[in-house]
C-alpha positions as CSV (number, residue, x, y, z in Angstrom):
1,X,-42.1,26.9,73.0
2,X,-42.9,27.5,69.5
3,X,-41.8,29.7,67.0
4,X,-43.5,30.9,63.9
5,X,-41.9,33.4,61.3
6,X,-43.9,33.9,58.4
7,X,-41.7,35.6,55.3
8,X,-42.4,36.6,51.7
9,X,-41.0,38.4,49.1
10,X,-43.1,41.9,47.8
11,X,-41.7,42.6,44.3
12,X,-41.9,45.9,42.7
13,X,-45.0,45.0,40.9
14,X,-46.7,44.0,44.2
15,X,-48.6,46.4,46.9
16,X,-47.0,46.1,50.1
17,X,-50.8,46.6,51.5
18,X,-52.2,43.9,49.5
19,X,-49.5,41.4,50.3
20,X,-49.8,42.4,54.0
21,X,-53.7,41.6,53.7
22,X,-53.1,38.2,52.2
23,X,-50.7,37.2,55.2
24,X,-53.9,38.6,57.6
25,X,-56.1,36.5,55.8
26,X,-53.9,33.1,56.8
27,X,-52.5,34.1,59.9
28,X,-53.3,36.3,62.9
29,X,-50.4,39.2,62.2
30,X,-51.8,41.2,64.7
31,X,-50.2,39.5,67.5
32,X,-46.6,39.1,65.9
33,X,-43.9,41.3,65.6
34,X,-43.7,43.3,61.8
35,X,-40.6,43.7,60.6
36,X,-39.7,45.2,56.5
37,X,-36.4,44.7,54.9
38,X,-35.9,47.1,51.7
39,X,-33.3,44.6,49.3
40,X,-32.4,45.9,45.5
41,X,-35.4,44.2,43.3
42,X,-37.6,43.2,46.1
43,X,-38.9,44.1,49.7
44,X,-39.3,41.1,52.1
45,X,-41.6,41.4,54.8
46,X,-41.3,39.5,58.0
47,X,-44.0,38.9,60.9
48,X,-42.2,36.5,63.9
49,X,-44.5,35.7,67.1
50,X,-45.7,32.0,68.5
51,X,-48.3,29.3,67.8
52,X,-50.7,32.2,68.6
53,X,-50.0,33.3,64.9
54,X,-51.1,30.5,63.2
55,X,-54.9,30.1,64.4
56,X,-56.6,31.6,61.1
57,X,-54.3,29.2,59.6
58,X,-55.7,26.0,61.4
59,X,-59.2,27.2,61.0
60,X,-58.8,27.4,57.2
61,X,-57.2,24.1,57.2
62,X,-60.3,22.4,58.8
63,X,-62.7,24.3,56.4
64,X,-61.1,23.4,53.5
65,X,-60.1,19.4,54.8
66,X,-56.8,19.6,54.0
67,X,-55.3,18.4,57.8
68,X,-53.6,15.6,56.1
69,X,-51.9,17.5,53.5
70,X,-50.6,19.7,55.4
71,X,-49.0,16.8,57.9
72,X,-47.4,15.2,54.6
73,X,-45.8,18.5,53.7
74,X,-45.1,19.9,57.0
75,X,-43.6,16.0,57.5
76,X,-41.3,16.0,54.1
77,X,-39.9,19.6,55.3
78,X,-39.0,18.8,59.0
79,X,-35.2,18.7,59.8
80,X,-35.3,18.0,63.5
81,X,-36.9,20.5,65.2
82,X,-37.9,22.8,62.4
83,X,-40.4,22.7,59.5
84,X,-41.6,25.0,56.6
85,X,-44.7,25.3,54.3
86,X,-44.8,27.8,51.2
87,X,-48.6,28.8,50.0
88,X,-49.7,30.7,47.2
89,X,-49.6,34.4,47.6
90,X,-52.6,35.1,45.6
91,X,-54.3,32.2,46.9
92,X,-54.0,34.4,50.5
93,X,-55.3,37.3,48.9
94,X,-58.1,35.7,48.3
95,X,-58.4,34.3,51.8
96,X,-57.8,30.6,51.0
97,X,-55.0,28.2,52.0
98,X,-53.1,26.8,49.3
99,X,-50.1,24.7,49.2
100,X,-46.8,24.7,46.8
101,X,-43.7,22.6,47.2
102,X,-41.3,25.3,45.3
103,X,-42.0,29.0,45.9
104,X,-41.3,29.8,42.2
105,X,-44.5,27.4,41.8
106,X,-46.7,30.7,42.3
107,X,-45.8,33.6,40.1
108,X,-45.7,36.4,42.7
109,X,-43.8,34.4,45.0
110,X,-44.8,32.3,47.8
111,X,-45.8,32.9,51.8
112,X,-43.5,30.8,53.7
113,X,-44.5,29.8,57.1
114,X,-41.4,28.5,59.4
115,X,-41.9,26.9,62.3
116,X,-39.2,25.9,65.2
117,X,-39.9,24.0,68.1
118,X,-37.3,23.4,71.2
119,X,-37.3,19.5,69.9
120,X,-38.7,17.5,67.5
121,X,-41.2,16.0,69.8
122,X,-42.8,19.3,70.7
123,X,-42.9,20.3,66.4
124,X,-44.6,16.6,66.1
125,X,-47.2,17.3,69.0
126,X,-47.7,21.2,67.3
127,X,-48.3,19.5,63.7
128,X,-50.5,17.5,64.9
129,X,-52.4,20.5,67.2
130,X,-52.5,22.5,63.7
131,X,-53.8,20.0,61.3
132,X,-56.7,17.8,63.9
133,X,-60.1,18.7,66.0
């Protein structure tokens, strides 16, 4: 079974609505579980469910051709049965997927997308479901 959390910072500066609407835009929210934790300078918000969370996310991979990109970072980021990809928050706004390596790359923060598999055979199969036809 696979599990996706997807988790990002919303600073003071940010609207909590508009953040939420850039993590629709990548990722079906609507069939995970919303969870918002207040901290002292920032919000985070939190949205856990399973692969069923990430099918806007593989449909904007295959519009924009970027299957192979995504295998490369999802690849450098795997420790055994667990990987991670950050995108750029504004980038989401706007509805497209866009990758960073560090999330301080983007200057509101990054979306980071975890994913956990029961082993790393099932996470290599699920990469592979997420970034071919």
């Amino acid at each position: 079974m696979i599990k996706v959390n997807i988790v990002t910072r919303v600073y003071p500066t940010e609207n909590k609505d508009k953040v939420l609407r850039a993590i629709k835009n990548i990722a079906n929210i609507e069939l995970g579980t919303l969870q918002i934790f207040s901290g002292k300078s920032y919000n985070i918000i939190k949205i856990s469910g399973d692969n069923k969370l990430l099918g806007r996310f593989r449909s904007k991979i295959f519009r924009r051709g970027i299957g192979e990109v995504i295998k490369i970072f999802a690849g450098k980021n795997t420790r055994e049965n667990k990987t991670y990809l950050f995108l750029n928050k504004q980038a989401a706004y706007a509805g497209v997927v866009n990758l960073v390596e560090n999330p301080d790359e983007s200057p509101l923060g990054s979306i980071k997308i975890e994913i956990e598999a029961n082993n790393d055979h099932e996470l290599s199969n699920f990469i592979t479901y997420l970034t071919r036809l």
